[in-house]
C-alpha atoms as one frame of an Amber mdcrd trajectory, in Angstrom:
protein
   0.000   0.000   0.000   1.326   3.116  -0.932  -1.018   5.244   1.582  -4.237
   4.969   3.165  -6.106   7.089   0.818  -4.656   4.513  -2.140  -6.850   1.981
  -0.227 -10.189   0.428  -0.090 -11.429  -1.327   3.076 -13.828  -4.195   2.860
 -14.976  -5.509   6.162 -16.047  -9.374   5.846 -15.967 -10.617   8.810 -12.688
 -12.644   9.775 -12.033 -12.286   6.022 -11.409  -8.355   5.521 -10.015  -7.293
   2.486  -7.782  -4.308   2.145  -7.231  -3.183  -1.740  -4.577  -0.918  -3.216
  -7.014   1.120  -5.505  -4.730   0.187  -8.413  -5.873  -3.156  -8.237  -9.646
  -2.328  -8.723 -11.096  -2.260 -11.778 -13.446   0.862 -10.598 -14.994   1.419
 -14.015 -16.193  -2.551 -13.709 -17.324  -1.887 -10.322 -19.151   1.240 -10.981
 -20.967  -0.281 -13.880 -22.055  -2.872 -12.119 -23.797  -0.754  -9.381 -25.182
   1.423 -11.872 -26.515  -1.465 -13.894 -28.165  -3.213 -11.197 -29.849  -0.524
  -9.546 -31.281   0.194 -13.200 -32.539  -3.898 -13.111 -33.877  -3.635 -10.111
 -35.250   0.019  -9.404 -36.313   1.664 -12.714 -36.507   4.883 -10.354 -33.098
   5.009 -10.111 -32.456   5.495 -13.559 -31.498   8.971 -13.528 -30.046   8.693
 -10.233 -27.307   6.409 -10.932 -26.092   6.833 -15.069 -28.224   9.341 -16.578
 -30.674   8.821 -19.748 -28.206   6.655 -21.415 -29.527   3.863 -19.038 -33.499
   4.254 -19.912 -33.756   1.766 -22.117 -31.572  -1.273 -20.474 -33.594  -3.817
 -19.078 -32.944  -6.719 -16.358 -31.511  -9.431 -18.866 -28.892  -6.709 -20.598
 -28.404  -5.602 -17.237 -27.524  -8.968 -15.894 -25.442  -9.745 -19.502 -23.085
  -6.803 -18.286 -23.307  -7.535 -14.630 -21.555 -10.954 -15.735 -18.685  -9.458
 -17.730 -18.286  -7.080 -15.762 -17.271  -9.768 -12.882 -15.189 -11.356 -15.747
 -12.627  -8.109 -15.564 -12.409  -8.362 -11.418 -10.334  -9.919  -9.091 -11.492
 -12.713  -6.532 -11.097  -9.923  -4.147 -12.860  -7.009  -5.379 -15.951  -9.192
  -5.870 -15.253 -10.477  -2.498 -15.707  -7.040  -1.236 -18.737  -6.218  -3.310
 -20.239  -9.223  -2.349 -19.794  -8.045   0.690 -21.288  -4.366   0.157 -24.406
  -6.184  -1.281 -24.690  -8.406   1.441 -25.746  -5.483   3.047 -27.729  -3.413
   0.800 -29.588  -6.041  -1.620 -29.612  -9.871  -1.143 -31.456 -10.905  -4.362
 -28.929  -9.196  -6.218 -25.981 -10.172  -4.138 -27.102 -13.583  -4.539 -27.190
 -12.859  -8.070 -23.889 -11.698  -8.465 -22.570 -14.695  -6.096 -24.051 -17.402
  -8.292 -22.356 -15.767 -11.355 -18.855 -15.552  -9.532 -19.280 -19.052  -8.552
 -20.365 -20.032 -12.587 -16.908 -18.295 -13.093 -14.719 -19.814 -10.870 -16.616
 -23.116 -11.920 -14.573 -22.171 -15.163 -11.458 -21.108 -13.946 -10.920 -24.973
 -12.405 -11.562 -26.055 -15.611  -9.173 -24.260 -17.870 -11.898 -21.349 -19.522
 -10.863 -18.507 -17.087  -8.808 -16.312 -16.010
């Protein structure tokens, strides 16, 4: 760590995660908030992305939620796991059973 402003805290428990911000892929992260509130809360639109967002609905949401978790880490979808644990459990179930489809195909040779 270079500094504690360089850092991002993730409390998990027994399992905290600390990231250097250089390690986060925030654009990844950012879209994936802003696509799932869109999915799930159509009021939110404006709120979280502007017009650009009207028209995406739950399955191109979820499409984009799942690459999106293709360009993280196992730890920065630790920690939003972790975030959603606490703000939305349908979703962060959601996002969970993706993550585990991917690591499903890491063991196997198709990932990262």
């Amino acid at each position: 760590m270079r500094s504690g402003a360089e850092s991002v805290f993730f409390g998990r428990g027994k399992r905290d995660v600390v990231l250097d911000v250089h390690e986060v892929r925030a654009e990844a992260v950012s879209l994936v908030f802003r696509l799932a509130a869109v999915a799930r809360d159509a009021d939110k639109v404006q709120e979280v992305g502007g017009s650009w967002l009207a028209g995406v609905d739950e399955v191109a949401a979820d499409a984009v939620v799942r690459y999106a978790l293709g360009l993280m880490t196992t730890e920065v979808v630790a920690g939003l796991l972790a975030v959603l644990d606490a703000t939305d459990g349908t979703l962060g179930q959601f996002v969970t059973e993706q993550f585990r489809t991917r690591q499903d195909a890491d063991e196997f040779g198709g990932g990262r």
